[in-house]
C-alpha positions in Angstrom: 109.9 88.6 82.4 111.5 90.1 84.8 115.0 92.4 85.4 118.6 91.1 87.5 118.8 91.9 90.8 122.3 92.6 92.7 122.7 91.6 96.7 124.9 92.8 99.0 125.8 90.9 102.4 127.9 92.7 104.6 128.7 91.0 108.3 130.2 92.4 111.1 132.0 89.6 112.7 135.2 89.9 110.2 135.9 93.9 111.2 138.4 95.1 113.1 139.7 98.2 114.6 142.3 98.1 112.7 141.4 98.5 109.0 142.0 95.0 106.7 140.4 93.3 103.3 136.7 93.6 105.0 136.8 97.4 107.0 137.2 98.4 110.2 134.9 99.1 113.1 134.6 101.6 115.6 132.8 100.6 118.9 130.4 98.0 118.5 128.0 101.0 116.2 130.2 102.1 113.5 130.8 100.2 110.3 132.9 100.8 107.7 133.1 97.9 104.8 135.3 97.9 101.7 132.7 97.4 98.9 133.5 96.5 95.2 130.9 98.2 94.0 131.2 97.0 89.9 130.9 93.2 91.9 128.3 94.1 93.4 126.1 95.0 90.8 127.2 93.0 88.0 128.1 93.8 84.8 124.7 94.4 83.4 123.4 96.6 86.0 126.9 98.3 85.9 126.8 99.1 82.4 122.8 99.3 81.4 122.0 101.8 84.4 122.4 105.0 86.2 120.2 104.5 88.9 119.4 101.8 91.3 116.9 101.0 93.9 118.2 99.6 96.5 116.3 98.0 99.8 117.7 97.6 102.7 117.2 94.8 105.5 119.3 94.8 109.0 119.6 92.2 111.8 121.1 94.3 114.7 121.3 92.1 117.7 121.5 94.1 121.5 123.7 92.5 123.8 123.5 95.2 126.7 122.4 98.6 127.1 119.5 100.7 127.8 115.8 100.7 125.8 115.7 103.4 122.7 114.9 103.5 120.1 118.2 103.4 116.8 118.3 105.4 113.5 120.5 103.4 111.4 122.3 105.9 108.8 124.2 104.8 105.8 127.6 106.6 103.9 129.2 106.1 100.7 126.5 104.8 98.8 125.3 107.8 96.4 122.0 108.1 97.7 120.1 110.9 96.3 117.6 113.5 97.8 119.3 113.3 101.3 118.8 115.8 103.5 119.4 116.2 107.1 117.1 118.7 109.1 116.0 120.5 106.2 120.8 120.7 105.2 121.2 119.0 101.9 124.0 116.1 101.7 124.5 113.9 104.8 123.9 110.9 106.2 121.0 108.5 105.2 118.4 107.2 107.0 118.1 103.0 105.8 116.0 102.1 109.0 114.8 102.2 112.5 115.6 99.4 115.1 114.3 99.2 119.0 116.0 98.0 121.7 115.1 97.0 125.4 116.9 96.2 128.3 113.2 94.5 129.9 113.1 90.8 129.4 111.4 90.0 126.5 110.6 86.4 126.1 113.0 85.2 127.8 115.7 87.8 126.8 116.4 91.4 125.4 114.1 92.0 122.6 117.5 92.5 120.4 115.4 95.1 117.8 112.4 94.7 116.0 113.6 95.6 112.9 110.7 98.3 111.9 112.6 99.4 108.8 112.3 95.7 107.8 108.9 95.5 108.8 106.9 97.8 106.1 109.1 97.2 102.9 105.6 97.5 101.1 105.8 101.5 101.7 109.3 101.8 99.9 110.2 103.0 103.6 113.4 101.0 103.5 114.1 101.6 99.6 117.0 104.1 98.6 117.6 105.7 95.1 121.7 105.6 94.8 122.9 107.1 91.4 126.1 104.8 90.0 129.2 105.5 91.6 132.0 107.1 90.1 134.8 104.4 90.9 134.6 100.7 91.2 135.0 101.0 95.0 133.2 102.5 98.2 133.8 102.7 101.6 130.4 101.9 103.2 129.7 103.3 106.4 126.8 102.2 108.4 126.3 103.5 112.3 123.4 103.8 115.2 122.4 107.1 116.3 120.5 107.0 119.6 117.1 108.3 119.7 116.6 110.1 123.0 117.9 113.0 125.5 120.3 110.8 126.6 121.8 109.2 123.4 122.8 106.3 125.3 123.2 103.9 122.9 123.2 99.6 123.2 125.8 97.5 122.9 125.5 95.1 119.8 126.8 91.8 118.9 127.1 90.3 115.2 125.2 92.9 112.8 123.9 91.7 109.7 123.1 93.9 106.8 121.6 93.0 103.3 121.3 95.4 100.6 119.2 94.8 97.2 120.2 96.4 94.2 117.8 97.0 90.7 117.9 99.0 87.8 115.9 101.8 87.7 113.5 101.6 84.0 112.7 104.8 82.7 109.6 106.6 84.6 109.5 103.5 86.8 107.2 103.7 89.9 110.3 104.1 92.5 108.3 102.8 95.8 107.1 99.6 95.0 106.9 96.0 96.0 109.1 94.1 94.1 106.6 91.4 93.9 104.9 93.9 91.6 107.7 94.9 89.7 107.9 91.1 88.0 107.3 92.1 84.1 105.8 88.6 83.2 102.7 86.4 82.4 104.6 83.3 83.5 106.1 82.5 86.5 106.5 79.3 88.5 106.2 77.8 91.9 108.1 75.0 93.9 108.1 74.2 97.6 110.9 73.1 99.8 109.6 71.2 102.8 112.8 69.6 105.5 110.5 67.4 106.5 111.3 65.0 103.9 114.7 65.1 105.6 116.2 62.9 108.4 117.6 64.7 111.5 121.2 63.7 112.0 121.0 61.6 108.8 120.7 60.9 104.9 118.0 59.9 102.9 117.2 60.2 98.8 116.1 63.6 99.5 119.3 65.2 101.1 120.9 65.2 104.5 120.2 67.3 107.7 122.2 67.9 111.0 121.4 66.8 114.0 120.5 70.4 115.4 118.2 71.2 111.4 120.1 74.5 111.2 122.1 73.5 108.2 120.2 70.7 105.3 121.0 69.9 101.9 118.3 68.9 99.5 119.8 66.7 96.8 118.9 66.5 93.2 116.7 68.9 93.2 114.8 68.8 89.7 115.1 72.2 88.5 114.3 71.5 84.9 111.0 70.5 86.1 110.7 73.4 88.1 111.0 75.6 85.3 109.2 73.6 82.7 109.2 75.8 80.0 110.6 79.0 81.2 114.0 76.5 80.7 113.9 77.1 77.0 113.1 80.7 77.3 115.8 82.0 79.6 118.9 82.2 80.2 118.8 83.5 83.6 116.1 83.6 86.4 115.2 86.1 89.1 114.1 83.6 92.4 111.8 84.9 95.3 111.3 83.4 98.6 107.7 84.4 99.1 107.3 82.8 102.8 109.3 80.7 105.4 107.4 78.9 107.9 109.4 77.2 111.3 108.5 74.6 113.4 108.8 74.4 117.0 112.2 74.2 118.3 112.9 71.1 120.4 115.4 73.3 122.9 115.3 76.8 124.0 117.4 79.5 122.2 118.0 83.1 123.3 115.8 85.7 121.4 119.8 86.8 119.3 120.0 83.5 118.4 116.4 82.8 117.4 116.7 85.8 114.6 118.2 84.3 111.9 119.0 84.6 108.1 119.7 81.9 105.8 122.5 81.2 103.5 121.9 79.0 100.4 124.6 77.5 98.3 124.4 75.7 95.1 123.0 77.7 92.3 124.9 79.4 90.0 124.5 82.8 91.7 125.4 85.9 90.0 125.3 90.0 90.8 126.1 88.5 94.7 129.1 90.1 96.9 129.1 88.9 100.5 131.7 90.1 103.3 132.5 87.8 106.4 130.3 84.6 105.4 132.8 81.8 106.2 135.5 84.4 107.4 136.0 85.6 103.3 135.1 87.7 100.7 132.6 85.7 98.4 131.5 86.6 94.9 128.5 84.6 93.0 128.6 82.0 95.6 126.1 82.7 98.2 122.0 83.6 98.5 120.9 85.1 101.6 117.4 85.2 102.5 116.4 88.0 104.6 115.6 87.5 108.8 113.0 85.2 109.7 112.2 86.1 113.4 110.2 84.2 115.9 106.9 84.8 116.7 106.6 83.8 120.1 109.4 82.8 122.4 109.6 80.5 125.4 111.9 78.3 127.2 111.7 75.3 124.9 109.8 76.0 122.1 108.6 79.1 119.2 106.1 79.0 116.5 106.9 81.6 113.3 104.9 82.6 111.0 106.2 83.9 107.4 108.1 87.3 108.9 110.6 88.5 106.8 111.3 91.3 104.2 109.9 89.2 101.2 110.6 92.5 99.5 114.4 91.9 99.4 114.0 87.8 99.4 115.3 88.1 96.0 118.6 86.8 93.9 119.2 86.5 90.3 120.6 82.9 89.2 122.0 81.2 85.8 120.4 78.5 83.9 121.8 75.5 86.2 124.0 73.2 83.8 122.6 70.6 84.3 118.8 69.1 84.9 119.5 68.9 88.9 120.9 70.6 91.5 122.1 70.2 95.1 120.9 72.9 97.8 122.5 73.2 100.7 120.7 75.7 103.8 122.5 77.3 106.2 121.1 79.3 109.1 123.0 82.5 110.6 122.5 84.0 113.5 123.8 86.9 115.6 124.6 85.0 118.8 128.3 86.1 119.9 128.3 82.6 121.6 128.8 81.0 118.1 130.3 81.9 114.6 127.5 82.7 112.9 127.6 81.7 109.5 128.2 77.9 111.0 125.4 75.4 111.5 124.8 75.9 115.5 125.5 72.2 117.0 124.4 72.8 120.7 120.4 73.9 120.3 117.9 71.9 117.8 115.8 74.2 115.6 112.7 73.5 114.2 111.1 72.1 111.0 111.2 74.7 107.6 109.1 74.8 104.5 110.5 77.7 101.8 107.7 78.8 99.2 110.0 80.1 95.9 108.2 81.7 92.7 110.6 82.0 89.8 110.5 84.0 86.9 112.4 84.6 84.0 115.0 87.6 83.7 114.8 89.5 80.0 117.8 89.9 78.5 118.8 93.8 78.4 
């Protein structure tokens, strides 16, 4: 069996300079979001815990600017042991992005995402202690690596922050993977090639473009078999994402995506800016899935994403069946990115999902 989990999605596109319900921003490299922090994390992890891990995973996007290499350093979240040249308190380091102004297939490389790249060495994992009121002002910001400091400019950031309890002489820098607490677990795929572009069939529907598909009556009893009758809620984990070849070229920004998936009964989930609002329990976000080459018409992928964080707690599902509906993000400034791009067809995707049960505390 297995323990909640508590996501956090914060997007960019809804801040301002002047402060309102999301934050405010300053340049196009400061951040500062207005975080119910008790939403967040649920009312189990809220009241069961003192500690969390929590893993972080970024898409920062580069529209302009010169090649360095960005710290990306986190406020308000309680984050202990942080130190900054040898000074306790201060700022903390969730991750490392590169930028380059050098074509790179096609485009600006638009950052790697190292911190995202070795969640298996707890590298992008963060020990926050429970905060002392409901609400946090979140700060995240770029700091230039370099003489210069010159620092890019960005479009759309996306960040995605994954909460859990921290057990009692708990290993603290570990896959999650490894963390499941269970004999039993189960499998199903997800493949949209059952699915008709630009149409419906008894499987779902699809766009035109395949960057937003809904797979109807899903049979989740099934799925479950007899983890149904055990539990009462159920931690789910993307273990890999593979993507077809795209039948039109898109820029490297927009060919970094995430994916929004609507229809379980989501719970411990607090997103700012998808659709424009302030969600709660709605939305699952799937961490970035980045191409792995890039050319003018086509990209192949292979499973790259922080299958660390690809993690969200659901409900036992009311009924037998459930509706799925997939929606890709990007950080392209040329389109709202938490709507299904119309303009550039996308390529084929296959999710692989383990599910386990989650103990009840």
């Amino acid at each position: 069996m297995d323990k909640e989990v508590a996501t956090l999605f914060l997007m960019t596109n809804t801040l301002a300079t002047t402060p309102n319900a999301y934050g405010f921003r300053v340049g196009s490299n400061d951040f500062t979001f207005f975080v119910d922090m008790r939403q967040w994390l649920g009312e189990m992890l809220w009241n069961n815990y003192e500690q969390y891990i929590v893993n972080v995973s970024f898409l920062t996007p580069v529209a302009a600017g010169p090649s360095v290499f960005i710290n990306l350093m986190c406020d308000g979240l309680n984050f202990i042991d942080t130190t900054r040249n040898g000074q306790a308190g201060g700022s903390q380091l969730i991750g490392v992005d590169y930028y380059t102004a050098n074509p790179v297939f096609g485009g600006n490389q638009g950052g790697v995402n190292l911190g995202a790249w070795v969640p298996f060495s707890g590298s992008n994992a963060r020990v926050m202690i429970k905060p002392d009121t409901n609400f946090a002002n979140v700060r995240i910001y770029f700091e230039a690596v370099g003489g210069t400091n010159a620092q890019p400019t960005t479009n759309i950031n996306m960040f995605l922050l994954t909460a859990r309890g921290v057990e009692p002489r708990m290993k603290m820098y570990k896959n999650l993977l490894n963390d499941l607490y269970t004999k039993q677990s189960r499998n199903f795929v997800l493949d949209t090639n059952v699915l008709v572009a630009g149409g419906t069939n008894t499987y779902g529907s699809m766009n035109a473009q395949y960057s937003q598909f809904t797979f109807t009556q899903v049979p989740i009893r099934t799925i479950l078999g007899t983890l149904w009758d055990k539990y009462e809620k159920f931690n789910i984990i993307a273990t890999s994402i593979a993507l077809g070849p795209m039948g039109s070229g898109l820029t490297n920004q927009e060919a970094r995506i995430m994916w929004i998936i609507d229809g379980f009964q989501i719970i411990n989930s607090l997103c700012l800016g998808v659709n424009n609002t302030i969600s709660y329990n709605k939305y699952a976000i799937i961490p970035e899935s980045q191409p792995e080459t890039l050319t003018a018409n086509s990209f192949t992928t292979q499973n790259n994403f922080a299958n660390t964080q690809a993690t969200f707690t659901i409900r036992k599902p009311e009924s037998n069946f459930v509706d799925l509906q997939f929606t890709i993000t990007n950080a392209s400034a040329n389109s709202q990115p938490n709507a299904p791009q119309t303009t550039k067809t996308r390529g084929e995707a296959i999710f692989n999902f383990v599910v386990v049960g989650v103990e009840p505390c």
